[in-house]
N, CA, C and O atoms as CSV, one atom per row, in Angstrom:
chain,resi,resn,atom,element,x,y,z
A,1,UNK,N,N,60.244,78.657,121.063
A,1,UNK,CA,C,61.687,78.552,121.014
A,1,UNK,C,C,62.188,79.207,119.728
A,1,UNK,O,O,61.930,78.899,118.564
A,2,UNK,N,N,62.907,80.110,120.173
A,2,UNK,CA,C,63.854,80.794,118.571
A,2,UNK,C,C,64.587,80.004,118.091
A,2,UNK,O,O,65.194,79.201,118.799
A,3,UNK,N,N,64.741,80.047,116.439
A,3,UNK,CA,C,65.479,79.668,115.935
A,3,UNK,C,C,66.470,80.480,115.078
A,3,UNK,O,O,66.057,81.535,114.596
A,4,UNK,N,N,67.718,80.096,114.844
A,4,UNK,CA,C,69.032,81.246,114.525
A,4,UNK,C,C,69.689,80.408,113.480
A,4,UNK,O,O,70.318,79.354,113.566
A,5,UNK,N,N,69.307,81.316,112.269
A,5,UNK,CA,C,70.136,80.422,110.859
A,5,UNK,C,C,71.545,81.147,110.737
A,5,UNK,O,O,71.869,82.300,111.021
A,6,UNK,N,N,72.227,80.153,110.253
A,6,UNK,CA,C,73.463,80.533,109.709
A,6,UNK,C,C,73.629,80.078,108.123
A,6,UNK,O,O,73.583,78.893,107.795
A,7,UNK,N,N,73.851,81.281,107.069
A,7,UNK,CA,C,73.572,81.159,105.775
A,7,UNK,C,C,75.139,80.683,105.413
A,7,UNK,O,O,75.935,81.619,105.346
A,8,UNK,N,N,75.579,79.585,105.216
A,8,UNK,CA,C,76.805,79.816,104.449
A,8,UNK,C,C,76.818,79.268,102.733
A,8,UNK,O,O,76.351,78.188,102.372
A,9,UNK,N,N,77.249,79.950,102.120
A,9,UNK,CA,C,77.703,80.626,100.416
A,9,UNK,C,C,78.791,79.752,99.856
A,9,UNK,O,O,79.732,79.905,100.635
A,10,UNK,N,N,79.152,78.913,98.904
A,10,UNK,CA,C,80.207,79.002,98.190
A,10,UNK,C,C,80.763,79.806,97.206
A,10,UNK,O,O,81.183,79.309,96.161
A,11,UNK,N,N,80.791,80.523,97.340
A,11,UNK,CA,C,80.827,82.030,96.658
A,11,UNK,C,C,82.050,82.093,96.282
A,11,UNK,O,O,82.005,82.161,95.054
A,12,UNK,N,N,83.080,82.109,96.613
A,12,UNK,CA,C,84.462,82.359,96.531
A,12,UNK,C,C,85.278,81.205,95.280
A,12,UNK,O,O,86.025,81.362,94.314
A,13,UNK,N,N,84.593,79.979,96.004
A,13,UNK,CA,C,85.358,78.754,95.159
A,13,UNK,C,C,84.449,78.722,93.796
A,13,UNK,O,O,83.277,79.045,93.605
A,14,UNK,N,N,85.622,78.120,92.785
A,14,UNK,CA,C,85.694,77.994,91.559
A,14,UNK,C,C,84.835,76.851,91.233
A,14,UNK,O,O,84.101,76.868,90.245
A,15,UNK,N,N,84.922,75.649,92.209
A,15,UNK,CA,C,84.258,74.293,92.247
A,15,UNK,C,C,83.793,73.799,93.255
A,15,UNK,O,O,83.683,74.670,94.118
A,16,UNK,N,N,83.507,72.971,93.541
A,16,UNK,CA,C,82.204,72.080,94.125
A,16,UNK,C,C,83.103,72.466,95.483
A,16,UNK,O,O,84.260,72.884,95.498
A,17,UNK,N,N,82.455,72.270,96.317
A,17,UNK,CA,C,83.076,72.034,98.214
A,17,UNK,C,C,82.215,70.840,98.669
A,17,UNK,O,O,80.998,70.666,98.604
A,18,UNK,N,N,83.119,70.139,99.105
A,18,UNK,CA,C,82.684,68.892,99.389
A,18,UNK,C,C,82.875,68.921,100.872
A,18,UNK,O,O,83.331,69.960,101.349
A,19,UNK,N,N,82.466,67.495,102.007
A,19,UNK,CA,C,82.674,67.375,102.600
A,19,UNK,C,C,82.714,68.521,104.002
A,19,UNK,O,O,83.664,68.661,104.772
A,20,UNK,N,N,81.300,69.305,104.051
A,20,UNK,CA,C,81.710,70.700,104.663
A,20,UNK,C,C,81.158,70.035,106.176
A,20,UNK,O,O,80.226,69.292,106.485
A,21,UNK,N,N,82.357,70.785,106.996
A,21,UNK,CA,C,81.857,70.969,108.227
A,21,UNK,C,C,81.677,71.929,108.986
A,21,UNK,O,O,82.730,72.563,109.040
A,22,UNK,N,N,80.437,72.656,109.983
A,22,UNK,CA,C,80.649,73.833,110.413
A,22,UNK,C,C,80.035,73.675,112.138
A,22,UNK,O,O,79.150,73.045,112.718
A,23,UNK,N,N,81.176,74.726,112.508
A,23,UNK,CA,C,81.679,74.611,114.116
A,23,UNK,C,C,80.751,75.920,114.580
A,23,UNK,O,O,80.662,76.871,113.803
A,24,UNK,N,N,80.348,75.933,115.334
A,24,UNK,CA,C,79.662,77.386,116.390
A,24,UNK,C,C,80.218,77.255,117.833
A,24,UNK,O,O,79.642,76.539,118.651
A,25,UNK,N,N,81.368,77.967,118.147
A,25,UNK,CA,C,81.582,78.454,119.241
A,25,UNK,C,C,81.609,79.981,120.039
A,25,UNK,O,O,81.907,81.031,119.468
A,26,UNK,N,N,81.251,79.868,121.405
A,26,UNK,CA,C,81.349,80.836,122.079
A,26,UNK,C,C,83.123,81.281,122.553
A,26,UNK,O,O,83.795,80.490,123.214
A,27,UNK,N,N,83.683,82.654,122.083
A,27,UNK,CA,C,84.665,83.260,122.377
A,27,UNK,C,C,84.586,83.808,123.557
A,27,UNK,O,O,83.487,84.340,123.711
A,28,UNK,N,N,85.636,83.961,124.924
A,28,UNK,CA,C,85.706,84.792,125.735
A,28,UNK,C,C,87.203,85.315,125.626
A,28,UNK,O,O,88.291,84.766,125.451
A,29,UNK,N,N,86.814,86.503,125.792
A,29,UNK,CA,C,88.112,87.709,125.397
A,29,UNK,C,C,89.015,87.325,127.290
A,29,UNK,O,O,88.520,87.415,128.414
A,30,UNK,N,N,90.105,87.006,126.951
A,30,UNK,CA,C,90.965,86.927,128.132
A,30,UNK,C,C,92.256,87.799,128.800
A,30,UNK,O,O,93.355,87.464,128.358
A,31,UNK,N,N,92.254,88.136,129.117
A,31,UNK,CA,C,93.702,88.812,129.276
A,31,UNK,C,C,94.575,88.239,129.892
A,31,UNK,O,O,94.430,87.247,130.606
A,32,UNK,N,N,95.951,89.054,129.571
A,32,UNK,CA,C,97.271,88.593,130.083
A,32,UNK,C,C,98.172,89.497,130.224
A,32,UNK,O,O,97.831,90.677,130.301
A,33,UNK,N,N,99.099,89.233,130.266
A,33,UNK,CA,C,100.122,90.725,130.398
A,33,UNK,C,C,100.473,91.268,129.428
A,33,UNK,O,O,100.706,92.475,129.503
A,34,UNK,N,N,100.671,90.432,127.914
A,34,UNK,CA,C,100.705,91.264,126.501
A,34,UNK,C,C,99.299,91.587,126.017
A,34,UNK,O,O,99.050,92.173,124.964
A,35,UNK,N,N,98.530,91.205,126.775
A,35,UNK,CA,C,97.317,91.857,126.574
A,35,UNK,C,C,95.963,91.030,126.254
A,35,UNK,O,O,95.794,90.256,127.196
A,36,UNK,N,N,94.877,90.882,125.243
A,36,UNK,CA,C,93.773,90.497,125.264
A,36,UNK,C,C,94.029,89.354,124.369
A,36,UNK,O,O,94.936,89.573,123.566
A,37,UNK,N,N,93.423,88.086,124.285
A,37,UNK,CA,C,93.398,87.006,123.413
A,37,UNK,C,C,92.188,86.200,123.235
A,37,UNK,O,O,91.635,86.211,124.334
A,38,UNK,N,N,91.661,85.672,122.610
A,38,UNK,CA,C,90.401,85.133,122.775
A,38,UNK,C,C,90.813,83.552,123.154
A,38,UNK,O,O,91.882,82.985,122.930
A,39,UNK,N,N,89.453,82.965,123.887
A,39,UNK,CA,C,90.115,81.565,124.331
A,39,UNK,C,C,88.172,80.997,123.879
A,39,UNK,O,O,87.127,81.465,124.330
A,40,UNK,N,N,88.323,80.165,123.129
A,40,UNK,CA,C,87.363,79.005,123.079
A,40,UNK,C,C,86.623,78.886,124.070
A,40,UNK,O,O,87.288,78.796,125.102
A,41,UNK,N,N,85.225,78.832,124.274
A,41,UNK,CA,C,84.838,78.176,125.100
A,41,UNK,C,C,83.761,76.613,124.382
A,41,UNK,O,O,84.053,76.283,123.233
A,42,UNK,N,N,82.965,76.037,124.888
A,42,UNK,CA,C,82.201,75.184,124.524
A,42,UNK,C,C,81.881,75.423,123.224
A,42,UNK,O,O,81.966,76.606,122.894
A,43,UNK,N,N,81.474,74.504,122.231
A,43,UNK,CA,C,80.812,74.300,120.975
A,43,UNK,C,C,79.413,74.101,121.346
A,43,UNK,O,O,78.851,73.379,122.169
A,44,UNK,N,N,78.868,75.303,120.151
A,44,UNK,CA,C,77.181,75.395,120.194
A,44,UNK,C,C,76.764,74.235,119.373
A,44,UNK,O,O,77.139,74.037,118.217
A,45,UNK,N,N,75.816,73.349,120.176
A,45,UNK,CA,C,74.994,72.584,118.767
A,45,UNK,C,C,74.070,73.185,118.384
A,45,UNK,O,O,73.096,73.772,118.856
A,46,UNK,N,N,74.879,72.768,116.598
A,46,UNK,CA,C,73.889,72.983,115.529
A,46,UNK,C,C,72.883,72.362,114.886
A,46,UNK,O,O,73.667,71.625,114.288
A,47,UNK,N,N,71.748,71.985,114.450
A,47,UNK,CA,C,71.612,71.802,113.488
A,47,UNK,C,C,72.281,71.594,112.205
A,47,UNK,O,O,72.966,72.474,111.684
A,48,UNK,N,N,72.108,70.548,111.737
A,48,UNK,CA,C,72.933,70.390,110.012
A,48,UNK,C,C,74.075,70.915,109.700
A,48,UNK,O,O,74.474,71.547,108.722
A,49,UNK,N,N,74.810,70.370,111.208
A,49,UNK,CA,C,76.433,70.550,111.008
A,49,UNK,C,C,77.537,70.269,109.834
A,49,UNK,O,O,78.587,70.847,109.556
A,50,UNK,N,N,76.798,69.026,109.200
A,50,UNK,CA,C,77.535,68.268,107.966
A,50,UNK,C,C,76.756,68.174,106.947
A,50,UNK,O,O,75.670,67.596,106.993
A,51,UNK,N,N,77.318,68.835,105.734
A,51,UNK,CA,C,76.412,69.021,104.778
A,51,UNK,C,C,77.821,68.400,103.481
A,51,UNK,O,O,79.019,68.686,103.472
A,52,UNK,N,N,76.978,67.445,102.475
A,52,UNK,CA,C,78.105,66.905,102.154
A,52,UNK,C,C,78.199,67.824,100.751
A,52,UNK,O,O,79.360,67.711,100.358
A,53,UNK,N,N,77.671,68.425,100.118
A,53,UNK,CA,C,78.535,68.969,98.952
A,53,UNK,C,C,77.695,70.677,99.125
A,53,UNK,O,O,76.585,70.830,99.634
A,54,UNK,N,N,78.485,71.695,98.612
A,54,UNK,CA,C,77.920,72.877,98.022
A,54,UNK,C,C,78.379,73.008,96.737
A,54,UNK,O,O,79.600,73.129,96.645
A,55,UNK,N,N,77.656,73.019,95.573
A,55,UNK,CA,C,77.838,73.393,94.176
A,55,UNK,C,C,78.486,74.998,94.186
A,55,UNK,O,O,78.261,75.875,95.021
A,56,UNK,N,N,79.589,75.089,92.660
A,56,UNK,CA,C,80.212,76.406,92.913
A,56,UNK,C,C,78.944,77.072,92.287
A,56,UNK,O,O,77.943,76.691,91.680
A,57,UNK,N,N,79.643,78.635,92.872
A,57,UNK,CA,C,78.428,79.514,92.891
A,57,UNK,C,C,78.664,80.023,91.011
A,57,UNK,O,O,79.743,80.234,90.458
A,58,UNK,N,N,77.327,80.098,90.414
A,58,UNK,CA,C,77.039,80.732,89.126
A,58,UNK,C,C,75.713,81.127,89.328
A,58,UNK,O,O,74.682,80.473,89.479
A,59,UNK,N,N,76.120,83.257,89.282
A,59,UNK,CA,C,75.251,83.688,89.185
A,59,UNK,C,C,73.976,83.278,88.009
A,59,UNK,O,O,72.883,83.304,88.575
A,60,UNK,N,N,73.906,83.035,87.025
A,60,UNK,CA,C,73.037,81.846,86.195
A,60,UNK,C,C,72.147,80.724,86.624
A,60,UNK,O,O,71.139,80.234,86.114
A,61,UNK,N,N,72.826,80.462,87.722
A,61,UNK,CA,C,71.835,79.054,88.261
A,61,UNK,C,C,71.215,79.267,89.256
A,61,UNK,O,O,71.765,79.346,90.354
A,62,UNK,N,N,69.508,79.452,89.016
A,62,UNK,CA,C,68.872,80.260,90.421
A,62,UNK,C,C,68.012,78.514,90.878
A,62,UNK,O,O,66.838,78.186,90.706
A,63,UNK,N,N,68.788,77.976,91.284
A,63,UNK,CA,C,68.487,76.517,92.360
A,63,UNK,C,C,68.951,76.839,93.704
A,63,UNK,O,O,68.541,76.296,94.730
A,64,UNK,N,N,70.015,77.949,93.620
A,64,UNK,CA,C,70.255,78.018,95.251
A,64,UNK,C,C,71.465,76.699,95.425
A,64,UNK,O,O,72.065,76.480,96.478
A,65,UNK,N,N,71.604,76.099,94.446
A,65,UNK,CA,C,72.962,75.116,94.994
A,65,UNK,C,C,74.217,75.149,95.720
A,65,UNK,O,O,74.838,74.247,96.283
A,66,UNK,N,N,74.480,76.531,95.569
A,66,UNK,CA,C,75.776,77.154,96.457
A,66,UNK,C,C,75.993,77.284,98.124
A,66,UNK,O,O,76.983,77.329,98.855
A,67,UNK,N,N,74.293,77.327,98.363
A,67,UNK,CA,C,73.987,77.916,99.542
A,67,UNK,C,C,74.005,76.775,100.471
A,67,UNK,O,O,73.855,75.676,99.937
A,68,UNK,N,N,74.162,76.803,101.798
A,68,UNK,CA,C,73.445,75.868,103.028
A,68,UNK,C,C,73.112,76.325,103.975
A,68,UNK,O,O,73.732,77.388,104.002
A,69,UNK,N,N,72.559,76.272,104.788
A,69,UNK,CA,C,72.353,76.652,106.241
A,69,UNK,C,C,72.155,75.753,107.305
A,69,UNK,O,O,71.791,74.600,107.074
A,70,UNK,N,N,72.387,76.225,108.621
A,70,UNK,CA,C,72.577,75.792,109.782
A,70,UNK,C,C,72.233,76.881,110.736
A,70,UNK,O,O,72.509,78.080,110.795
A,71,UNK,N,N,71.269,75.744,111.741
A,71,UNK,CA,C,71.010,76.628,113.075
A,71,UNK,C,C,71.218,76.009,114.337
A,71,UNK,O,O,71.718,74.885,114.353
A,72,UNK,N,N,70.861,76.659,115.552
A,72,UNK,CA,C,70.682,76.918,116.653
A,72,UNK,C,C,69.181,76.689,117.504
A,72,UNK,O,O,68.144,76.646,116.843
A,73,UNK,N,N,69.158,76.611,118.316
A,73,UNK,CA,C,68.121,76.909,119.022
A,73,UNK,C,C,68.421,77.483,120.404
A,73,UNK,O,O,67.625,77.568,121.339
A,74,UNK,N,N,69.501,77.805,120.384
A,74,UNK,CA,C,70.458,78.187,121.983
A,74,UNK,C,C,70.264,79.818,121.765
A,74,UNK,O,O,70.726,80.316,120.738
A,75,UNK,N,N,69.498,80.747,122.850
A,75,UNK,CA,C,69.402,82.414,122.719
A,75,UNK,C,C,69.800,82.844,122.554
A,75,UNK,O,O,69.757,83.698,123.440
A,76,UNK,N,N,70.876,83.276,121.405
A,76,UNK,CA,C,72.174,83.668,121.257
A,76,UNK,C,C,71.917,84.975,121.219
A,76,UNK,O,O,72.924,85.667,121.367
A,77,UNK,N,N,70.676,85.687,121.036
A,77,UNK,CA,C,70.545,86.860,121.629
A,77,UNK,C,C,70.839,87.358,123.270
A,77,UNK,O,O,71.361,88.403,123.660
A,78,UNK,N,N,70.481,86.589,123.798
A,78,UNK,CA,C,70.348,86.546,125.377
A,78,UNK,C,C,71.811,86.787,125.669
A,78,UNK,O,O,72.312,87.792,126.174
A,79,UNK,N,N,72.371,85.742,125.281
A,79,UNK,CA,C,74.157,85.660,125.619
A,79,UNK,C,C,74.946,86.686,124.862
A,79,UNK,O,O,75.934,86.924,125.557
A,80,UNK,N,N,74.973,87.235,124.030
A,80,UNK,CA,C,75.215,88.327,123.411
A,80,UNK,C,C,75.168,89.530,124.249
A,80,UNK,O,O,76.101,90.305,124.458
A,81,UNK,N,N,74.089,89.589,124.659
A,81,UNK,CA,C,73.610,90.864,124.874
A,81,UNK,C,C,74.013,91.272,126.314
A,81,UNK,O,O,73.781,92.308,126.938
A,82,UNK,N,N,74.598,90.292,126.611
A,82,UNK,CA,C,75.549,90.462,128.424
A,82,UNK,C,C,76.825,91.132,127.895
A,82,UNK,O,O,77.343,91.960,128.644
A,83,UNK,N,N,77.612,90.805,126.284
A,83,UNK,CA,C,78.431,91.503,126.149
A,83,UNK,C,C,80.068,90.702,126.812
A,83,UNK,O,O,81.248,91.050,126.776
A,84,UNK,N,N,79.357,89.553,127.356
A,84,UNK,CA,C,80.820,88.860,127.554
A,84,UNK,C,C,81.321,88.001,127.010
A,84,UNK,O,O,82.528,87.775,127.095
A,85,UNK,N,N,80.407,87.239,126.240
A,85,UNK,CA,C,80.779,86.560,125.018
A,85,UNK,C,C,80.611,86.780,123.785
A,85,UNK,O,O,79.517,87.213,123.427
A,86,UNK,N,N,82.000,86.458,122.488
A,86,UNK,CA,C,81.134,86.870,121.099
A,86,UNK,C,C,80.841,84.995,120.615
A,86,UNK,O,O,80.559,84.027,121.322
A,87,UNK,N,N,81.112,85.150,118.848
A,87,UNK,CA,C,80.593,83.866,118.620
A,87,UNK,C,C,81.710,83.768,117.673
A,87,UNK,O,O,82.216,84.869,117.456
A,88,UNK,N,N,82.201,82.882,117.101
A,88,UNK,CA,C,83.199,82.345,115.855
A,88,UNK,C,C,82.503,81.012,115.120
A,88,UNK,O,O,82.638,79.876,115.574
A,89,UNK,N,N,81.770,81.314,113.963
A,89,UNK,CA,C,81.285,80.644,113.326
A,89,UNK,C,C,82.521,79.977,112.167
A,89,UNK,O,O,82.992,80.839,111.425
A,90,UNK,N,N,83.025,78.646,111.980
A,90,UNK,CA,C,83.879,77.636,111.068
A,90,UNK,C,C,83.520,77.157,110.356
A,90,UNK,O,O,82.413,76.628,110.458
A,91,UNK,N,N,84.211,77.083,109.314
A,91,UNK,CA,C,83.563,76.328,108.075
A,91,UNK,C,C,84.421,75.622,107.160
A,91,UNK,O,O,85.076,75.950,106.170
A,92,UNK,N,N,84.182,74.366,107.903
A,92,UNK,CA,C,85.746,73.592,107.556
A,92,UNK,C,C,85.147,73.243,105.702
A,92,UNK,O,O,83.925,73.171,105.573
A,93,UNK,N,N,85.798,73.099,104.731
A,93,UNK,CA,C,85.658,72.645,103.846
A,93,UNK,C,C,86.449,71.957,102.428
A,93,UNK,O,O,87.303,72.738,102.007
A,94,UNK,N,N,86.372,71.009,101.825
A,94,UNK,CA,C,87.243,70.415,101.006
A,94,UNK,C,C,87.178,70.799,99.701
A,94,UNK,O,O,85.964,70.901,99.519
A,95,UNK,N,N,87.804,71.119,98.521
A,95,UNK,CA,C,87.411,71.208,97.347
A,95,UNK,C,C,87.386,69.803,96.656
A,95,UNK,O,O,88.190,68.931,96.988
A,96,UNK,N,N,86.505,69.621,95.752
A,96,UNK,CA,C,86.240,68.519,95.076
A,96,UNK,C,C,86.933,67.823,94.282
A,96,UNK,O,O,87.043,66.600,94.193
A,97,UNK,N,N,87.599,69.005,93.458
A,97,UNK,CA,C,88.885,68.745,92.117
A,97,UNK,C,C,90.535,68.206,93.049
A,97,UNK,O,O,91.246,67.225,92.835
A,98,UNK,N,N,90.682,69.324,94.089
A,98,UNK,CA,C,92.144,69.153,94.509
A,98,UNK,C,C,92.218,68.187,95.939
A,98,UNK,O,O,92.911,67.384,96.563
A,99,UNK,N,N,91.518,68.594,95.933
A,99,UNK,CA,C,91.567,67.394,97.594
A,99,UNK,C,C,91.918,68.433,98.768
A,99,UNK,O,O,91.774,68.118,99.950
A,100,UNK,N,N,92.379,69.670,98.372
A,100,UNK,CA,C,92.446,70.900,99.965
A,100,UNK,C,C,91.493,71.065,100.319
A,100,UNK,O,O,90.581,71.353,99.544
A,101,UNK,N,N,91.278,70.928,101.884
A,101,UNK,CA,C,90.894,71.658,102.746
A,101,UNK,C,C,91.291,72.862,103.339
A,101,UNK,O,O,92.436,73.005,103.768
A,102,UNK,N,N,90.317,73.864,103.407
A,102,UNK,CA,C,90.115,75.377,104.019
A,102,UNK,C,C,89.635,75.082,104.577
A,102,UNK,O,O,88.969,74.051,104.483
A,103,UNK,N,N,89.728,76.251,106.023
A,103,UNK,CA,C,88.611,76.356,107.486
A,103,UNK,C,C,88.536,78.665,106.950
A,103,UNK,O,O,89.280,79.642,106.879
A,104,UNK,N,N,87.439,78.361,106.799
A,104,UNK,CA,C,86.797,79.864,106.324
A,104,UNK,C,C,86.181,80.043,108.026
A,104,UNK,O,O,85.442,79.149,108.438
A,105,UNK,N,N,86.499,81.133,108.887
A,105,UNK,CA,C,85.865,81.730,109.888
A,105,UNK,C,C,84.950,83.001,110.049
A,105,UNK,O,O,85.186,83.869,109.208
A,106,UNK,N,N,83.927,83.299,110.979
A,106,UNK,CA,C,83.808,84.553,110.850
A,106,UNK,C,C,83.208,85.068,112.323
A,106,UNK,O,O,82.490,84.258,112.909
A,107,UNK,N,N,83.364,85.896,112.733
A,107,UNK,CA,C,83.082,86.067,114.443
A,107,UNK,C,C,82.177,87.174,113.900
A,107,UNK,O,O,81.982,87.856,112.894
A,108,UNK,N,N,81.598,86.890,115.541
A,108,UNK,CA,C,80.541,87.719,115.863
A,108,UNK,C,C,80.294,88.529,117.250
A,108,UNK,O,O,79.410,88.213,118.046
A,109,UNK,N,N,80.926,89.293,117.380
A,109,UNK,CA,C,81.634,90.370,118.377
A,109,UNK,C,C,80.145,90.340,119.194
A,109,UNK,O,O,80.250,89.899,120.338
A,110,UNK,N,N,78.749,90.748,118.778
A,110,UNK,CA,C,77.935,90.929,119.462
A,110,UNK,C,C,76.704,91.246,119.010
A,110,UNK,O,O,76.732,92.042,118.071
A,111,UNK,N,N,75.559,90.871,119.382
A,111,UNK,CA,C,74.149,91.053,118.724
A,111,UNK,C,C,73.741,91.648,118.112
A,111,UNK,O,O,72.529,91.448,118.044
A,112,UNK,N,N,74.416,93.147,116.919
A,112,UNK,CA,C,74.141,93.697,116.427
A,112,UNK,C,C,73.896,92.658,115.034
A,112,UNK,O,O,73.185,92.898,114.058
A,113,UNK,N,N,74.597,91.636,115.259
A,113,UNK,CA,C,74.428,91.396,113.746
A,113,UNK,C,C,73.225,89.743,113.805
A,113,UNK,O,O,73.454,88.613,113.372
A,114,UNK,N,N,72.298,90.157,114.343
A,114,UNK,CA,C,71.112,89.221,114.327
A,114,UNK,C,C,70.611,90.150,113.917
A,114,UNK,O,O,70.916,91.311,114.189
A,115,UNK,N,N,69.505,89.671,112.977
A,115,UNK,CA,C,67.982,89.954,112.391
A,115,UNK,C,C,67.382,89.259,112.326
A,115,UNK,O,O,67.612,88.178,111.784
A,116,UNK,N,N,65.791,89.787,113.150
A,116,UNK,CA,C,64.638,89.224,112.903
A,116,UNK,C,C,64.438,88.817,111.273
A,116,UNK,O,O,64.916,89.635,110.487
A,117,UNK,N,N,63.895,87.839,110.796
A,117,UNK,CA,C,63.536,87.448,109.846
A,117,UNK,C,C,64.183,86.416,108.961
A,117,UNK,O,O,65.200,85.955,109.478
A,118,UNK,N,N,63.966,86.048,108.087
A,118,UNK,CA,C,63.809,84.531,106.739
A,118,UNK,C,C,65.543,85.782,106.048
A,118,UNK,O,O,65.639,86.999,106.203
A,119,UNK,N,N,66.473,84.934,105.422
A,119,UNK,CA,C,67.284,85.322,104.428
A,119,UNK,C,C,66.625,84.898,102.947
A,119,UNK,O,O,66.178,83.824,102.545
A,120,UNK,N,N,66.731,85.926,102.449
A,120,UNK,CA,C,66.240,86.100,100.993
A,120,UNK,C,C,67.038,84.949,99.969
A,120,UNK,O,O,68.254,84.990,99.782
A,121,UNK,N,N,66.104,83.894,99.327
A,121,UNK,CA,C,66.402,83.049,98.243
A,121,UNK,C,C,67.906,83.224,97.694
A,121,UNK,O,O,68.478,84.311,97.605
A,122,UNK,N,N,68.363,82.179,97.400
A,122,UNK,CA,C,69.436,82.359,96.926
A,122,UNK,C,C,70.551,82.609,97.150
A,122,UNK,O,O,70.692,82.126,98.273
A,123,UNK,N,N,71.910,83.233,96.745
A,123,UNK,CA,C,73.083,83.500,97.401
A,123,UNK,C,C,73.203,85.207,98.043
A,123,UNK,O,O,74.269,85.620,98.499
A,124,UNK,N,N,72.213,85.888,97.998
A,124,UNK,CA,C,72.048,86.560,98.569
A,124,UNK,C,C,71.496,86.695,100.618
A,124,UNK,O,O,70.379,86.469,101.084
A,125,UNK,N,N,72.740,87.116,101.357
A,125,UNK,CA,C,72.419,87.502,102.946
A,125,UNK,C,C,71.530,88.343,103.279
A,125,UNK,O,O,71.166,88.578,104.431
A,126,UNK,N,N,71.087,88.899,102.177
A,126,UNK,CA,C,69.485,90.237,103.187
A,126,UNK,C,C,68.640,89.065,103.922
A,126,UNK,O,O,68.650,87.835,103.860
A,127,UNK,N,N,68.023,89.876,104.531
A,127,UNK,CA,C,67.223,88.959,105.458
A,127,UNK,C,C,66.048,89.775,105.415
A,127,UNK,O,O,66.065,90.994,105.585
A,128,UNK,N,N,64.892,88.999,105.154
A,128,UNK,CA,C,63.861,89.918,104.636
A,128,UNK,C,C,62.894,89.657,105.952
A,128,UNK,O,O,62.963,88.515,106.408
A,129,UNK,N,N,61.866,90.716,106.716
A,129,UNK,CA,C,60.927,90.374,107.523
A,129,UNK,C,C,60.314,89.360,107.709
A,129,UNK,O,O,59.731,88.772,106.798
A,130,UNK,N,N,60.330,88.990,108.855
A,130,UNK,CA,C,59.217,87.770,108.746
A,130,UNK,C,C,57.996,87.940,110.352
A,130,UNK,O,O,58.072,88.397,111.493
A,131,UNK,N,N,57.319,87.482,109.779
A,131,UNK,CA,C,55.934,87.890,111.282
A,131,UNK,C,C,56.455,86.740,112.326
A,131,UNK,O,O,55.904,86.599,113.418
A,132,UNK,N,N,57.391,86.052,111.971
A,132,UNK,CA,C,57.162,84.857,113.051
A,132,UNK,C,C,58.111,85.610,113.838
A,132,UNK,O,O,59.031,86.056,113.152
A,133,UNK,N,N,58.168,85.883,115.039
A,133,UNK,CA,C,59.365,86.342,116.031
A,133,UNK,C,C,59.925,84.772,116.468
A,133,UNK,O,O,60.342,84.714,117.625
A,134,UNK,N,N,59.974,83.693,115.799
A,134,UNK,CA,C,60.923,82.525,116.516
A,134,UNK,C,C,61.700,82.066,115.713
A,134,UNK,O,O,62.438,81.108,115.942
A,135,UNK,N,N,61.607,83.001,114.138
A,135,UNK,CA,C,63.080,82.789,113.414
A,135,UNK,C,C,63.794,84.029,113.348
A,135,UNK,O,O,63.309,85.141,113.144
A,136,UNK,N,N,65.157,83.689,113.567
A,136,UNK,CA,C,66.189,84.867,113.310
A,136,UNK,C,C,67.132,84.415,112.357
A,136,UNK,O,O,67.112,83.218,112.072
A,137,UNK,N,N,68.119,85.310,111.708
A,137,UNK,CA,C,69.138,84.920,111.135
A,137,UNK,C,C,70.272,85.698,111.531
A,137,UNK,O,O,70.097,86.813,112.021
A,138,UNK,N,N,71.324,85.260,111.382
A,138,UNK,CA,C,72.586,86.020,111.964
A,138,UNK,C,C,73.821,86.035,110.627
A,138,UNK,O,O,74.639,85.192,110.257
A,139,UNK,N,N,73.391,87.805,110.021
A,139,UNK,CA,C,74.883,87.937,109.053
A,139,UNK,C,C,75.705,88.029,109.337
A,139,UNK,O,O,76.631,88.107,108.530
């Protein structure tokens, strides 16, 4: 059975993100008479949907505290690769100091953006080879 990581970063924020939650759904592109819209379909389960804090990111601190991940075990190659669905990965999250919540998104039009292999230590997305063909990661 494959497995499909999703790397997410606090990269952006100044301070801690607390309270994170992250959504995996399948998009289907719909039409209408003004034209194309995407409509939700089902939520993918993840793995380690709720992760309660990410430390802000400082290039200085090589613990990897910024980082989390979350996967899959659903072929998201397979479904991809029909080309009728993409993916919209969410990432609901709170800051620690102010009390806002952000929802950070990012879609995934179609299987080009899986790679075989492990993501490289740290707050870095390369994804470096790996011999096992039953992990993938998706930038």
């Amino acid at each position: 059975m494959t497995r499909y990581d999703f790397k997410i970063i606090n990269c952006a924020a100044r301070r801690t993100a607390i309270n994170i939650r992250v959504e995996l759904v399948f998009i289907e592109s719909n039409e209408s008479e003004n034209g194309k819209y995407p409509a939700p379909l089902n939520e993918i389960d993840i793995h380690n949907d709720n992760i309660l804090s990410l430390n802000r990111h400082n290039k200085r601190n090589k613990e990897s505290g910024c980082t989390g991940r979350v996967s899959t075990h659903l072929d998201l190659d397979e479904i991809l690769a029909a080309g009728k669905l993409s993916l919209r990965l969410s990432v609901i999250a709170t800051d620690s100091f102010s009390g806002v919540t952000n929802v950070f998104e990012q879609s995934f039009p179609d299987k080009s953006l899986i790679k075989l292999g492990l993501y490289e230590f740290g707050d870095s997305v390369n994804v470096s080879p790996q011999p096992d063909p039953s992990i993938q990661s998706v930038i």
